[in-house]
C-alpha positions in Angstrom: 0.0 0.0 0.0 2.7 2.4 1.0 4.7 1.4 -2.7 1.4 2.6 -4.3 1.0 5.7 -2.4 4.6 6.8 -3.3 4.0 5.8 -6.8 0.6 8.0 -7.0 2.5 10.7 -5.2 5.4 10.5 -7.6 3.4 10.8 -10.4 0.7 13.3 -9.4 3.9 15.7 -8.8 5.1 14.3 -12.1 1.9 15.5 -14.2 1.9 18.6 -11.7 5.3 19.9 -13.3 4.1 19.2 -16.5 1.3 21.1 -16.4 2.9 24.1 -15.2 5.2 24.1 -18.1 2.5 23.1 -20.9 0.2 26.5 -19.2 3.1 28.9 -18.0 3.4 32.1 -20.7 7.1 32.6 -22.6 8.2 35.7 -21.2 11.2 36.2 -23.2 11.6 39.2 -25.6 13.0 39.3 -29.1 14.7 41.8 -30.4 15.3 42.8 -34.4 17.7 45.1 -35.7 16.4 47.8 -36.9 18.6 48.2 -40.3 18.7 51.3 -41.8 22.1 52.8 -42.7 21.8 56.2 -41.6 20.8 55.3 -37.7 23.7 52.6 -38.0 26.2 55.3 -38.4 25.9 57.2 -35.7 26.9 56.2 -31.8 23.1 56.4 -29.8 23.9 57.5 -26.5 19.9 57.9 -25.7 16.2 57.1 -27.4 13.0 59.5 -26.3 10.2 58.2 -27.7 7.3 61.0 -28.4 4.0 61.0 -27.8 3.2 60.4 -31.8 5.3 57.6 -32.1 8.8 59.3 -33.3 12.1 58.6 -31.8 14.3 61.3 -30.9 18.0 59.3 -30.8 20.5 61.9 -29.0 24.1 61.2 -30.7 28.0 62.2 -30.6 27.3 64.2 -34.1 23.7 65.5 -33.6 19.9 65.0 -33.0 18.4 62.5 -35.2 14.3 61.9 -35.5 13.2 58.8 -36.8 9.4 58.2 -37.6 9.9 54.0 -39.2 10.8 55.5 -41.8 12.9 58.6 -42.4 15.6 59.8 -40.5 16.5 63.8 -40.5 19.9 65.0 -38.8 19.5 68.3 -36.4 23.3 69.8 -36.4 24.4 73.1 -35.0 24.6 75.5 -38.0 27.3 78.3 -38.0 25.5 82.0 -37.2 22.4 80.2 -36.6 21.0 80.9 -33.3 18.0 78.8 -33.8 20.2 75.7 -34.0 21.3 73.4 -31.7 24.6 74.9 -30.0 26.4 71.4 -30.2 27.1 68.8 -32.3 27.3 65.9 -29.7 24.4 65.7 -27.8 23.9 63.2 -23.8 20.1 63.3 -23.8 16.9 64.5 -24.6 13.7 64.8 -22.4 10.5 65.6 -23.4 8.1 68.0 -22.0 4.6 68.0 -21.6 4.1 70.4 -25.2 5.8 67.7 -27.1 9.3 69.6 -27.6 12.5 68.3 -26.2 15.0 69.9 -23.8 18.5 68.7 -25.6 21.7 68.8 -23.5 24.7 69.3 -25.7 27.9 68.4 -24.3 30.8 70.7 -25.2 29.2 73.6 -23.9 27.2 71.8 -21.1 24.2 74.1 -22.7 20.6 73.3 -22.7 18.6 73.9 -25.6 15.0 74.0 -25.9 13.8 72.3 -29.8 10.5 72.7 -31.0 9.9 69.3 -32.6 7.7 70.7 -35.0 9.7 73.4 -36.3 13.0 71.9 -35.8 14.2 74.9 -34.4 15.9 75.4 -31.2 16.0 78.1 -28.3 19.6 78.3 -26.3 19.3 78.8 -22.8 22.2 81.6 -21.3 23.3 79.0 -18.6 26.3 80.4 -16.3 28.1 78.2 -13.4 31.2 78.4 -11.9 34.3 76.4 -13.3 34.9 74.6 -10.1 30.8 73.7 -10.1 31.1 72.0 -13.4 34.4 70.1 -12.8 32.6 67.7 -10.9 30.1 66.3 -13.6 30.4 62.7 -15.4 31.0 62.8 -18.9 29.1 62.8 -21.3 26.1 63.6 -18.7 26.5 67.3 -17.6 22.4 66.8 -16.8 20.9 64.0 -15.7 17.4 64.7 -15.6 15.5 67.8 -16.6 11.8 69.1 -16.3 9.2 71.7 -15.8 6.6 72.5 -13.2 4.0 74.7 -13.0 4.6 75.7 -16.5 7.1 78.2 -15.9 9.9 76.9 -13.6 12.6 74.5 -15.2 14.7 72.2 -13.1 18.0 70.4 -14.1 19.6 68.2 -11.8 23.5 67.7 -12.2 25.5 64.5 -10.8 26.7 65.5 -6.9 25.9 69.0 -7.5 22.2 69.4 -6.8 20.4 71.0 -9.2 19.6 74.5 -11.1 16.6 76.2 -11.6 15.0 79.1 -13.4 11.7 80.5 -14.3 10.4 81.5 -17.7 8.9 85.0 -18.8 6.8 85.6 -21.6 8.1 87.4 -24.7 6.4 90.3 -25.5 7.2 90.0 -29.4 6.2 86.3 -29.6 4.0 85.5 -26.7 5.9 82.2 -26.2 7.9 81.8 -22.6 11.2 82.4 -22.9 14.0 80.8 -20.1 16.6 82.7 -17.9 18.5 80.3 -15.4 
């Protein structure tokens, strides 16, 4: 009686395992390449995904969008204010309107790009030497965003964070940054 009861147990705990296996989901993800030749040039260093779907890829030689399809190239442009004011950019983060703030490393600048335009407002930003000695490259910020509409935080690594409020522009009616 006891051989049976073993046996029974054995293979009740047998079909028990099975069945876990047979009904258990396959978690795993798969990823694909995605192969177009422009993208596959350039070194991504971060991807902000919009709120229509496009992919904003910061790079060591510019902004790139990408909608599945097309890929367009955002590069500072000489005596062009309204372009980016470097070439090799850490990250990108997205605000509530849409537009990215894009941190551009040489200079340790923030810009302000109006996705839909494609053109960019440079923020005036001024800190010490000995303040900025302390950041890790290529991150100068590591996160950026707004609140209430007209106040703009950046936080730097072991150096707290800045802050600055926006005023309208009397010519344009659109809020323009002083930190």
């Amino acid at each position: 009686m006891r051989k049976i009861l073993i046996s029974l147990f054995v293979y009740a705990y047998f079909f028990f395992l099975i069945s876990l296996s047979a009904f258990s989901q396959n978690d795993s993800l798969i990823f694909y390449p995605v192969n177009n030749p422009v993208i596959q040039q350039y070194d991504l260093r971060q991807i902000t995904a919009a709120k229509d779907g496009k992919l904003w890829l910061s790079t060591g030689n510019g902004l790139l969008s990408y909608d599945g399809n097309d890929v367009h190239v955002f590069l500072p442009k000489e005596n062009d204010s309204t372009s980016l004011s470097g070439h090799s950019i850490s990250r990108t983060f997205l605000d509530d309107k849409g537009n990215l703030f894009v941190v551009a490393i040489a200079d340790e600048q923030i810009n302000y790009f109006n996705t839909t335009t494609g053109k960019a407002t440079r923020f005036k930003i001024k800190i010490s030497r000995e303040d900025s000695s302390g950041y890790l490259f290529p991150y100068p910020y590591w996160c950026i965003c707004t609140a209430n509409n007209n106040t703009i935080l950046a936080g730097r690594s072991n150096m707290g964070f800045i802050r600055t409020r926006s005023q309208s522009s009397p010519r344009t009616n659109e809020p323009a940054f002083y930190f």
